[in-house]
C-alpha positions as CSV (number, residue, x, y, z in Angstrom):
1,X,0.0,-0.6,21.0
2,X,0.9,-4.0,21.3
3,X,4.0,-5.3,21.3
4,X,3.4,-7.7,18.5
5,X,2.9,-4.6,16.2
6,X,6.4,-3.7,16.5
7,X,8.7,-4.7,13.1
8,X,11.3,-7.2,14.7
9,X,14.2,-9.0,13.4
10,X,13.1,-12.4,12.7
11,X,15.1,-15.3,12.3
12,X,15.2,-19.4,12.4
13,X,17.6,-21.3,13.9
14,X,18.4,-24.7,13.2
15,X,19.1,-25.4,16.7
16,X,16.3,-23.4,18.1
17,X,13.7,-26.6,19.4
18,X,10.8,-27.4,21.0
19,X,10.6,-30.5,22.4
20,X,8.8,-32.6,25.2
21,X,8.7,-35.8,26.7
22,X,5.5,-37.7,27.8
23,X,4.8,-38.2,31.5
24,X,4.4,-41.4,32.5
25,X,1.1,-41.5,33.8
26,X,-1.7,-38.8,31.9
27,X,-3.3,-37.8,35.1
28,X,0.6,-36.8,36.6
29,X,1.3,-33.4,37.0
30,X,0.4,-31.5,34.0
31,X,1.3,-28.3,35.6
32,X,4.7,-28.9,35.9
33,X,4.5,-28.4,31.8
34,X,3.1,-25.4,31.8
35,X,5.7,-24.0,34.9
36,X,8.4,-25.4,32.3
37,X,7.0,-23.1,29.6
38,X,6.4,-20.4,31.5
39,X,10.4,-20.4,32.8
40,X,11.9,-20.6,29.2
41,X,9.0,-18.5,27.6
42,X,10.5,-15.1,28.8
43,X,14.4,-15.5,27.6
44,X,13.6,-18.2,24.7
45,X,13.9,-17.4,20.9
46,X,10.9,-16.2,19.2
47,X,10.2,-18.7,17.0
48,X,7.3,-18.2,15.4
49,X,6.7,-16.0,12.6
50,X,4.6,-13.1,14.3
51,X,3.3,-12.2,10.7
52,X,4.6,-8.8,10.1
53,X,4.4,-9.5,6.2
54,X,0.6,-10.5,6.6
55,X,0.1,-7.7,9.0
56,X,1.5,-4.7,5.9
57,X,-1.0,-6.9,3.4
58,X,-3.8,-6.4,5.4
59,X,-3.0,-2.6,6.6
60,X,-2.9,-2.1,2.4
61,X,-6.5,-4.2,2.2
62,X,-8.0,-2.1,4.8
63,X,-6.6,1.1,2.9
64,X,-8.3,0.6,-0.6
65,X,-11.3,-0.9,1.9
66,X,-11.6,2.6,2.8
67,X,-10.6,4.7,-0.1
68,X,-13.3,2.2,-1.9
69,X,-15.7,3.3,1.0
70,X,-15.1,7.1,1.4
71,X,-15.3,7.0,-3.0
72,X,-18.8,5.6,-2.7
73,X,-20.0,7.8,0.0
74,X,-18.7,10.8,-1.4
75,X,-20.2,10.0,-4.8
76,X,-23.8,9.0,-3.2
77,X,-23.6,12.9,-1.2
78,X,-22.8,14.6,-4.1
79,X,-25.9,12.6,-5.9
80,X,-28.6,13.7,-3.5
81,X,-27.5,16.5,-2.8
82,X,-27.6,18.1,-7.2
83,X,-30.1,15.7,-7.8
84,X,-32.0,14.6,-5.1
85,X,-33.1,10.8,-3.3
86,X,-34.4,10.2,-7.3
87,X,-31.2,10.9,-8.8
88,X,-28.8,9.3,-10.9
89,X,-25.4,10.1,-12.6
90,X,-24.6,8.8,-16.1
91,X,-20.8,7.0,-16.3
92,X,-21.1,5.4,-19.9
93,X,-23.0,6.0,-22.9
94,X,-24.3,3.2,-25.2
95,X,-23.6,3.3,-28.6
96,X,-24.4,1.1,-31.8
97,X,-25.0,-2.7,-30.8
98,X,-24.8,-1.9,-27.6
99,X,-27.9,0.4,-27.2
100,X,-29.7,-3.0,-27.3
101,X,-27.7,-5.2,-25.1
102,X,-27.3,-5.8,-21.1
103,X,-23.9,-6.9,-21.4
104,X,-22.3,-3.5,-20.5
105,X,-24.9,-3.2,-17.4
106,X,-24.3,-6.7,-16.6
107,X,-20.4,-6.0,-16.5
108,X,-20.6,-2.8,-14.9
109,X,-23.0,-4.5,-11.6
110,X,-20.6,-8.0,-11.9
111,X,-17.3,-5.5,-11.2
112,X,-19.0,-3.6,-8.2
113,X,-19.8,-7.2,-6.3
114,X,-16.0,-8.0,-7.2
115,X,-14.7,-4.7,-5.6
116,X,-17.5,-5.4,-2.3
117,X,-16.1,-9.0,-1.9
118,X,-12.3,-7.6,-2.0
119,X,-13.1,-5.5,0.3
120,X,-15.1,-7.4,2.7
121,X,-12.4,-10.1,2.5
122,X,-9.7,-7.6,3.1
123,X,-11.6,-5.9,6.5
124,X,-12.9,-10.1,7.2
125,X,-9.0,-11.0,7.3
126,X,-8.2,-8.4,9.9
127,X,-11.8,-9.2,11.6
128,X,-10.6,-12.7,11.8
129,X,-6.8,-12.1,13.3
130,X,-8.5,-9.9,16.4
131,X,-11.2,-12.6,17.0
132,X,-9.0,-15.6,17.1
133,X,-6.6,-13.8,19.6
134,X,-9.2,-12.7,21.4
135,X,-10.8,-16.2,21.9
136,X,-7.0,-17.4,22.6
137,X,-6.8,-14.8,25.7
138,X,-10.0,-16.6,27.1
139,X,-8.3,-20.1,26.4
140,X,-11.1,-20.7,23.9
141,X,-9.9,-21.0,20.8
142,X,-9.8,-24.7,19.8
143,X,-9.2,-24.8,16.0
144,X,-6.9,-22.6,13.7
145,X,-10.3,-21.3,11.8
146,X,-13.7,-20.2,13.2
147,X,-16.7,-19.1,11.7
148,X,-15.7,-15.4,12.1
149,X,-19.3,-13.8,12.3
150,X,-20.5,-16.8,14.4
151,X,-18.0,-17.2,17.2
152,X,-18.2,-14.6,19.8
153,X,-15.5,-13.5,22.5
154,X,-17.2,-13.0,25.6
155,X,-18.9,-9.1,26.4
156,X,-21.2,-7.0,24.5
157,X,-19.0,-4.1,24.2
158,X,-16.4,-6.4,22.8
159,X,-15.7,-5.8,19.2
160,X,-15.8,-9.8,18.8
161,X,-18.3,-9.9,21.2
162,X,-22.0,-11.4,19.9
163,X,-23.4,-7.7,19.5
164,X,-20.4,-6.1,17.0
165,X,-20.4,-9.3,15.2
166,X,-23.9,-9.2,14.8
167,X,-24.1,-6.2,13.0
168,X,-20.9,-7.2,11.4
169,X,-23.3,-9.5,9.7
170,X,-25.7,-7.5,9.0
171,X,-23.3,-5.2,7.4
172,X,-21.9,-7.3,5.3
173,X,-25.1,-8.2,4.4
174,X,-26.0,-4.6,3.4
175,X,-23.1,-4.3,1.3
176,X,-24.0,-7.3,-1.2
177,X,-27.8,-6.2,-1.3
178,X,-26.9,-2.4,-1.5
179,X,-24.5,-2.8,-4.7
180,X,-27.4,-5.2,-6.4
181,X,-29.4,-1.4,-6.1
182,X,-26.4,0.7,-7.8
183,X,-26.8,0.5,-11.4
184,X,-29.4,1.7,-13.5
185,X,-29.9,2.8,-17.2
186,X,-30.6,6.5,-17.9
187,X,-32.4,8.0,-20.7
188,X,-32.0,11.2,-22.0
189,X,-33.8,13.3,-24.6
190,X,-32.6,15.7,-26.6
191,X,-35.1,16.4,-29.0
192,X,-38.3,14.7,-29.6
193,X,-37.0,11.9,-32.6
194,X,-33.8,11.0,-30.7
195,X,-32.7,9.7,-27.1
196,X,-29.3,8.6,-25.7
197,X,-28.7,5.7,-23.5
198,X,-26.6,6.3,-20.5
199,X,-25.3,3.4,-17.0
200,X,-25.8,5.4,-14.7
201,X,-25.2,4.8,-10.5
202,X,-28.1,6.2,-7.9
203,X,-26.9,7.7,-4.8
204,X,-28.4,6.4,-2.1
205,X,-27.7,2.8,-2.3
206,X,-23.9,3.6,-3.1
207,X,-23.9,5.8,0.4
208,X,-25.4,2.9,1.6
209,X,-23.0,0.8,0.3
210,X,-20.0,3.0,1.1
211,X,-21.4,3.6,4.9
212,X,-21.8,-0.2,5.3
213,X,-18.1,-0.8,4.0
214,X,-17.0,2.0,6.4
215,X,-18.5,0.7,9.7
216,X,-17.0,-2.7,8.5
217,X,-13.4,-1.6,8.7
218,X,-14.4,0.4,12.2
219,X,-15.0,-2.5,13.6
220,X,-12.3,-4.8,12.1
221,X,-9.8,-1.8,13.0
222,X,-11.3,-1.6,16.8
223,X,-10.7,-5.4,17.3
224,X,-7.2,-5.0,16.7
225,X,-6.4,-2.4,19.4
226,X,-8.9,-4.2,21.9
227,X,-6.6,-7.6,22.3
228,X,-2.9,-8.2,21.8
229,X,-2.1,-9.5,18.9
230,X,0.0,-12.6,18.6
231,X,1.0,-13.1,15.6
232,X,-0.9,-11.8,11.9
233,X,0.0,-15.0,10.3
234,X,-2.9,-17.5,9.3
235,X,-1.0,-20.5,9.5
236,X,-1.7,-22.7,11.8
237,X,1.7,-23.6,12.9
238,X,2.7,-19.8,13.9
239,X,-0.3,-19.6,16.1
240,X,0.2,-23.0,17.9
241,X,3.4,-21.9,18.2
242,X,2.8,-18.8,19.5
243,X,0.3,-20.0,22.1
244,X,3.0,-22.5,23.4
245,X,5.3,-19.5,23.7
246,X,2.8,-17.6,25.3
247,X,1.8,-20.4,27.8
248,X,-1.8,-20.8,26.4
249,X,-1.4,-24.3,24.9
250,X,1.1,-27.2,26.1
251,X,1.7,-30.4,24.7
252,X,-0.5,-33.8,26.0
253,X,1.1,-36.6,26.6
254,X,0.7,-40.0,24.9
255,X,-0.5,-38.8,22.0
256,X,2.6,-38.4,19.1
257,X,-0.2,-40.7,17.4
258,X,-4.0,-39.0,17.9
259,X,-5.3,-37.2,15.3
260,X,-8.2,-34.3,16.4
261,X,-10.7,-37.5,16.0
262,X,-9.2,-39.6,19.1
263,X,-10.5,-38.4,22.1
264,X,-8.8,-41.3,24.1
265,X,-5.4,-40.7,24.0
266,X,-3.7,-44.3,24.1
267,X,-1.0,-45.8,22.5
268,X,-2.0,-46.7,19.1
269,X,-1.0,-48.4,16.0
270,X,-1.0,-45.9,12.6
271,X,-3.8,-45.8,10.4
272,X,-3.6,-46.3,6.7
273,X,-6.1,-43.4,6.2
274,X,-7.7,-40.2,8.1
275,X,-11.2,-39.2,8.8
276,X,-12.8,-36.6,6.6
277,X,-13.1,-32.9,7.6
278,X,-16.5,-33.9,7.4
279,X,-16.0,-36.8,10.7
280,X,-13.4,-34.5,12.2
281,X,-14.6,-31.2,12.4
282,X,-18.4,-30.5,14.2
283,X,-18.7,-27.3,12.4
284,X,-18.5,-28.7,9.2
285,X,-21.2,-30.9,8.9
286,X,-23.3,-27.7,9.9
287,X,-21.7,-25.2,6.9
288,X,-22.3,-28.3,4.3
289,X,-25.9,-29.1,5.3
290,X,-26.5,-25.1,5.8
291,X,-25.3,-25.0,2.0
292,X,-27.7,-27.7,0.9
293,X,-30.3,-26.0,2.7
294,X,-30.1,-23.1,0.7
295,X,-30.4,-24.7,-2.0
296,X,-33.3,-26.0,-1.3
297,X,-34.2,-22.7,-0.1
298,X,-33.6,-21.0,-4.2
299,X,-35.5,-24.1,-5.4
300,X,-38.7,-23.3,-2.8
301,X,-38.4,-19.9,-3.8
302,X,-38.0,-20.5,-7.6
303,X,-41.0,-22.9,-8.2
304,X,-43.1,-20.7,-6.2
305,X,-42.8,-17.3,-8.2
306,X,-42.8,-19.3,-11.4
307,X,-46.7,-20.5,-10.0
308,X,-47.4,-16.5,-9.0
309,X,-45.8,-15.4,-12.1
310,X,-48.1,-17.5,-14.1
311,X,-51.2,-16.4,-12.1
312,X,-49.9,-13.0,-12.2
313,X,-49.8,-13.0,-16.1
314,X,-52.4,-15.4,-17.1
315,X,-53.1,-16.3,-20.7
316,X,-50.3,-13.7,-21.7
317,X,-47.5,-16.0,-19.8
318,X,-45.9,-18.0,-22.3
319,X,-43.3,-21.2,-21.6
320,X,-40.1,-19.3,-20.5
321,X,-37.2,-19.2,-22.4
322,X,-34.1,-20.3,-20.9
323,X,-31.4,-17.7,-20.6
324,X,-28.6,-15.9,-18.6
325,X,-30.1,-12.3,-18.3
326,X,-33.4,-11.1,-17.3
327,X,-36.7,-11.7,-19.5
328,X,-39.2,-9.3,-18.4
329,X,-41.5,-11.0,-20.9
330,X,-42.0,-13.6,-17.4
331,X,-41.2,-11.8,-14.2
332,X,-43.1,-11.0,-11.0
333,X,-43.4,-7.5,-10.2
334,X,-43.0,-6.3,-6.9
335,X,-43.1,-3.4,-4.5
336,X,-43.3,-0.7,-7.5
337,X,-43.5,2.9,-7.2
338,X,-44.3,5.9,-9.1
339,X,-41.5,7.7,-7.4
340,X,-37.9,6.0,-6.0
341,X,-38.5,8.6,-2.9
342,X,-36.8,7.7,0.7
343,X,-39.3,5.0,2.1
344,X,-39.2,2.6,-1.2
345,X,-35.2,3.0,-0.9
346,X,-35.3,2.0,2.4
347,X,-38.2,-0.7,1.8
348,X,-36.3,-2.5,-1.6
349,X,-33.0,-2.1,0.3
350,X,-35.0,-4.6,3.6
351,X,-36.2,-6.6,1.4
352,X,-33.7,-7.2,-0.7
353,X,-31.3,-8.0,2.1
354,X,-33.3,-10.4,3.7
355,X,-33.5,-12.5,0.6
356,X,-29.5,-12.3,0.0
357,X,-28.9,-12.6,3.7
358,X,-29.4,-16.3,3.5
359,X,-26.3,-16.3,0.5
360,X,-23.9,-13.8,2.0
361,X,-24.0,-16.0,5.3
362,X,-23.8,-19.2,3.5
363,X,-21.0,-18.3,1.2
364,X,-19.4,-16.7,4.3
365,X,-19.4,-19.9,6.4
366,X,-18.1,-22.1,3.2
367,X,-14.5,-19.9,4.4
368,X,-14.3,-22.7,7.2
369,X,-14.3,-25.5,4.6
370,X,-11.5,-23.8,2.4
371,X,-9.3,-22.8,5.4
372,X,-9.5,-26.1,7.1
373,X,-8.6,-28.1,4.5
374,X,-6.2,-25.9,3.7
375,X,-4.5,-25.9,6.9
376,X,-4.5,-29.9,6.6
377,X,-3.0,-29.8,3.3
378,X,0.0,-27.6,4.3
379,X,0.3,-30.6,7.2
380,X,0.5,-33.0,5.1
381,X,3.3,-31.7,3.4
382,X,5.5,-33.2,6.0
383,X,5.8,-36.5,5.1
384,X,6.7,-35.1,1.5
385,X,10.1,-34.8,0.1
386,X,10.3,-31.1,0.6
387,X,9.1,-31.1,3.8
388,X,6.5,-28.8,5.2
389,X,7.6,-24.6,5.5
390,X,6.0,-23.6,8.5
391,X,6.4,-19.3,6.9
392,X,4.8,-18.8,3.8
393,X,4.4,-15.8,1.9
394,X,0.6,-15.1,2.7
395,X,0.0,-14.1,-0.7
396,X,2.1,-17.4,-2.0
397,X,-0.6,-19.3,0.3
398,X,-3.9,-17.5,-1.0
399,X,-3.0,-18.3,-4.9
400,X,-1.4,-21.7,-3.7
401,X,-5.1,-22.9,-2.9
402,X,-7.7,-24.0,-5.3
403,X,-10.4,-23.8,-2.8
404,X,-9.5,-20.5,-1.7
405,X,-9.3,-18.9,-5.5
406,X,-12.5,-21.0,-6.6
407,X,-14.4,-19.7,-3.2
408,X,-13.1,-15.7,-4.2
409,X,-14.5,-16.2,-7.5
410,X,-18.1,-17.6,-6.6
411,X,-19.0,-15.5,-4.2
412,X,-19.2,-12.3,-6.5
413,X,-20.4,-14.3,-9.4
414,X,-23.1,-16.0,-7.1
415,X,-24.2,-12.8,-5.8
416,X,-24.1,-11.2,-9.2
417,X,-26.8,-14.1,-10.6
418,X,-28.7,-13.4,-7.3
419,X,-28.7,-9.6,-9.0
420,X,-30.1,-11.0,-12.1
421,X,-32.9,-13.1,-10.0
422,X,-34.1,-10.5,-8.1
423,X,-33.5,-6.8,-9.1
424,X,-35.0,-3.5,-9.6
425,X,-37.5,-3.1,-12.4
426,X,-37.2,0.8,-13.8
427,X,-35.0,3.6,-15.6
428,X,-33.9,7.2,-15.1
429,X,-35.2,9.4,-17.5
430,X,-33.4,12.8,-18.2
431,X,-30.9,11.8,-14.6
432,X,-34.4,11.0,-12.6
433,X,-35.9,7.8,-11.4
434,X,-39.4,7.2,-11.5
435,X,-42.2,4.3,-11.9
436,X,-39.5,2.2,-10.7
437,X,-39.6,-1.7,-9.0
438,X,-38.4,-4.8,-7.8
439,X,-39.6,-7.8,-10.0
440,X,-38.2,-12.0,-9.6
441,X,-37.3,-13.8,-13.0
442,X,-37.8,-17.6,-12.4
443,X,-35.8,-18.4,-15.0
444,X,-32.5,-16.9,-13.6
445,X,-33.7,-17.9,-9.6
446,X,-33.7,-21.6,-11.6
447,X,-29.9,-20.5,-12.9
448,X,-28.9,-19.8,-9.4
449,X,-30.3,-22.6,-7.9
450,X,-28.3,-24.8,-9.9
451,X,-25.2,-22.9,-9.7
452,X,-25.1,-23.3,-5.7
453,X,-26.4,-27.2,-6.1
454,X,-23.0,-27.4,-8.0
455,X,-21.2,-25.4,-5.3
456,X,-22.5,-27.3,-2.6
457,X,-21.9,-30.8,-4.0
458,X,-18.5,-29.4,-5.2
459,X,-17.8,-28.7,-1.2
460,X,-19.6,-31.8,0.0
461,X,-17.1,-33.7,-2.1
462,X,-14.3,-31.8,-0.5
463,X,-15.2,-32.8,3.1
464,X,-15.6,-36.6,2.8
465,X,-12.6,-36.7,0.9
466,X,-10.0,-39.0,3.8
467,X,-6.5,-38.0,3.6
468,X,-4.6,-41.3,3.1
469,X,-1.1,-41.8,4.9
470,X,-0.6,-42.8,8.3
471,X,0.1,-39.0,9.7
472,X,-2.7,-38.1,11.8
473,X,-5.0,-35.6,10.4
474,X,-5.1,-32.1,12.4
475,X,-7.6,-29.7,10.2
476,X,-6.2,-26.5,11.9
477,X,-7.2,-28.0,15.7
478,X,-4.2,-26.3,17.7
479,X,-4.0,-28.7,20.6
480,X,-3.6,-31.8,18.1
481,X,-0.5,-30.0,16.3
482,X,0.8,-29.2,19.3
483,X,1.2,-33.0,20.3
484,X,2.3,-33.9,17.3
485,X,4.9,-31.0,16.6
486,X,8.0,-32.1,19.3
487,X,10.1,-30.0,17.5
488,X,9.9,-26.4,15.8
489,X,12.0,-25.2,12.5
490,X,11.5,-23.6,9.7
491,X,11.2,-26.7,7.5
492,X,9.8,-29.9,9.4
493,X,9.6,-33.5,8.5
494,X,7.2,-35.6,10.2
495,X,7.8,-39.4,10.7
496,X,9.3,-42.3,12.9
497,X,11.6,-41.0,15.5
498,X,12.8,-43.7,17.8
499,X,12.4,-47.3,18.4
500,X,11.1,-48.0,21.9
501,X,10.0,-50.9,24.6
502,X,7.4,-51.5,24.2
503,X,6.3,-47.7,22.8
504,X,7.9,-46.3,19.7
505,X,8.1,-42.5,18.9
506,X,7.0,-40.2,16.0
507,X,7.5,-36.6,15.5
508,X,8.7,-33.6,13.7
509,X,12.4,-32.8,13.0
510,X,14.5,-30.6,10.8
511,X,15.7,-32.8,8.8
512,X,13.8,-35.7,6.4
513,X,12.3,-38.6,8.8
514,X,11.8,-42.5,7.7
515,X,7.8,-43.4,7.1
516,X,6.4,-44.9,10.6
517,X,6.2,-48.5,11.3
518,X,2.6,-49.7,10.5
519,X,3.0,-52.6,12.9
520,X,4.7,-50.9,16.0
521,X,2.5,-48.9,18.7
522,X,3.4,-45.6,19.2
523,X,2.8,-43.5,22.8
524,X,5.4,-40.8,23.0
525,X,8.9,-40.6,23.6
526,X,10.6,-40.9,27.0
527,X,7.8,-42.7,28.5
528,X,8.8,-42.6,32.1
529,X,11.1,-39.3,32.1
530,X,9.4,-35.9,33.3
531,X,8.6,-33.5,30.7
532,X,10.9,-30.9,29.5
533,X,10.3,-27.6,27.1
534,X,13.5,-26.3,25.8
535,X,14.3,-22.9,24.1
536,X,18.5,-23.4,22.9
């Protein structure tokens, strides 16, 4: 096992630094940095936070991943096997009002997406820790966040390679479009003048569901042991840090003043405001037009089964009521059976997937807008009073962010109205499907479109937002911190350092720094000394 598994004594020290001074030409002897690094890197303090906290969080995530998993698959073996493919077990019986009511289905269905997205998120978090060391051990990684099911280390066999993250995706489609497949009402009969209403859960999309889960946290797990770890922790100040310790990143000259946005390099003046994450980051220009795409996508897809839905019906289609659940008064019926035998399992299970693909993916991606401007908000913190606290609890962090708690609660909820849009069209009778269905509801496909145009303006807004203030903007890219980080503690202040001729200095301390000088130019400090990475 790694050596970054192993629980260590960690500790900051006030005096524990890392600083560097800019060469006086760019083009002079880089390597000399790294060879500096790589001398101190072996007998220096460790100071970074290698995560050890967010590593026991996600070994408990992956836990109830599988105990949710193994629950699910054993409950879908013991279905078909006492009652068959067709079978279904009753969990809750409806009584009084609520023999008339979806509200208890509708609950039932909305709590199963919330127990898939915790754990997808959990086995994603672990995914996401192998993927971005892997990509650091092949000096790829460039930003703090990646789109996790889109970036590939390099070799098939890989378990971040393009193959395993492929059916990564697939898989975590399955396990959105399985769970829409779960739930079902069940009627029984026991007497001729009287019936009892039963939710009841089918077997074989909850094994599905549970195998899909399962291979999930395979795959996660097999990550981990195929790379060395470097540190758990999400932040992107461990990992920068970690990389400098490891020799993988070193700090570029001239540049105490370039945010990720200035390619040049030169001495500069500040700015009064940032680019956007939009401007700044290529990737997230793709996520937000991907997100108005598929929303153009529902709209498409709305309009045309309310034109087939009208042909389809015919005189007896009436103007369609407005509502939050189902009206099977105007619906489109599709792919029914007289029996819910193996192939129409397999067939609804297809197509349902490749209509929620396009969601799961999307909502997946939207991760890169929350994390990045996460990671910028916790740089900005800084220039603040308090400073900026390079640890953080990792739970602290997830409830800290509004994206991040507004994201967790939309994908469920979004996938949940995607349920109510497109969904099975059928009962159990006496524990048995049959004459079952898929069928489309125009009215609640019009429901969802609108909910994701709201998402996705929401998120557009977010990007083009421009962070105002004179510190350079970062977004999570690891090279830009690294320049602008000269010095490593467990609280950092960013701001003017020292007054130079005709180059001043900014920079991070340990103690609170005066706001930079709009008019000077800033380059670096020590311009014409040779660089120098210390570990005290």
């Amino acid at each position: 096992m790694a050596a970054s598994y192993e629980p260590t004594e960690q500790h900051w020290d006030s005096s524990s630094s890392l600083s560097y001074r800019a060469l006086p030409n760019p083009h002079d002897d880089l390597d000399s940095i790294l060879s500096n690094v790589k001398s101190t890197a072996g007998t220096g303090t460790d100071f970074y936070d290698r995560g050890l906290t967010s590593r026991r969080y996600a070994l408990v995530g992956v836990a109830f991943s599988v105990i949710i998993s193994c629950g699910c698959i054993a409950t879908g073996v013991i279905i078909l096997r006492s009652h068959g493919v067709s079978g279904v077990i009753p969990l809750m019986r409806l009584r009084g009002a609520m023999l008339g009511s979806a509200l208890p289905f509708e609950i039932l269905s909305l709590i199963l997406n919330l127990l898939v997205t915790v754990c997808t998120e959990s086995t994603g978090f672990v995914h996401n820790i192998s993927l971005r060391s892997a990509l650091a051990s092949e000096s790829r990684l460039r930003f703090n966040t990646n789109l996790r099911l889109l970036t590939a280390a390099r070799g098939w066999g890989n378990p971040n390679g393009a193959l395993l993250n492929g059916i990564m995706a697939v898989l975590l489609i399955i396990s959105y479009s399985s769970s829409s497949l779960v739930v079902f009402f069940n009627y029984t009969y026991p007497s001729d003048d009287s019936y009892m209403v039963y939710i009841a859960v089918a077997g074989f999309p909850l094994l599905l569901l549970g195998s899909a889960l399962l291979l999930q946290v395979v795959i996660a797990v097999s990550g981990v042991h195929a790379v060395k770890i470097l540190t758990w922790s999400s932040s992107p100040f461990d990992v920068t840090a970690a990389l400098v310790h490891h020799t993988r990143l070193a700090p570029a000259p001239f540049r105490c003043m370039c945010g990720v946005s200035d390619a040049d390099g030169v001495p500069t003046k500040p700015s009064r405001s940032q680019p956007s994450a939009w401007c700044a980051h290529p990737s997230i220009r793709k996520v937000v037009i991907s997100l108005w795409g598929l929303v153009v996508a529902c709209a498409a897809w709305a309009g045309l089964v309310e034109y087939f839905s009208k042909q389809y019906l015919g005189d007896n289609w009436a103007f369609m009521r407005w509502g939050l659940f189902s009206d099977h008064q105007h619906s489109l019926p599709y792919m029914h059976s007289l029996t819910a035998d193996v192939p129409w399992w397999i067939m609804s299970s297809i197509n349902v997937a490749i209509l929620q693909g396009p969601l799961t993916l999307g909502l997946h991606c939207s991760e890169l807008i929350v994390n990045v401007i996460q990671n910028e908000s916790r740089w900005r913190c800084a220039t603040r009073s308090k400073g900026l606290q390079t640890a953080i609890n990792p739970l602290r962090a997830a409830f800290a962010n509004p994206l991040g708690l507004v994201l967790l609660l939309v994908k469920p909820a979004l996938h949940w109205m995607f349920g109510l849009a497109f969904t099975y069209d059928g009962a159990a009778s006496d524990d048995m499907l049959s004459e079952v269905g898929l069928s489309m509801f125009p009215s609640q496909i019009w429901n969802l479109c609108i909910a994701l145009s709201i998402f996705a303006c929401f998120f557009t807004l977010v990007t083009l937002r421009r962070p105002s203030g004179p510190q350079p903007a970062t977004y999570g890219h690891l090279q830009t911190l690294a320049n602008l980080v000269d010095e490593w503690s467990p609280v950092m202040w960013w701001g003017h350092k020292e007054d130079g001729s005709p180059y001043c200095h900014a920079g991070t301390s340990d103690c609170p720094l005066p706001d930079v000088k709009m008019n000077c130019v800033y380059a670096g400090f020590g311009i014409g000394s040779s660089p120098s990475v210390s570990f005290t």
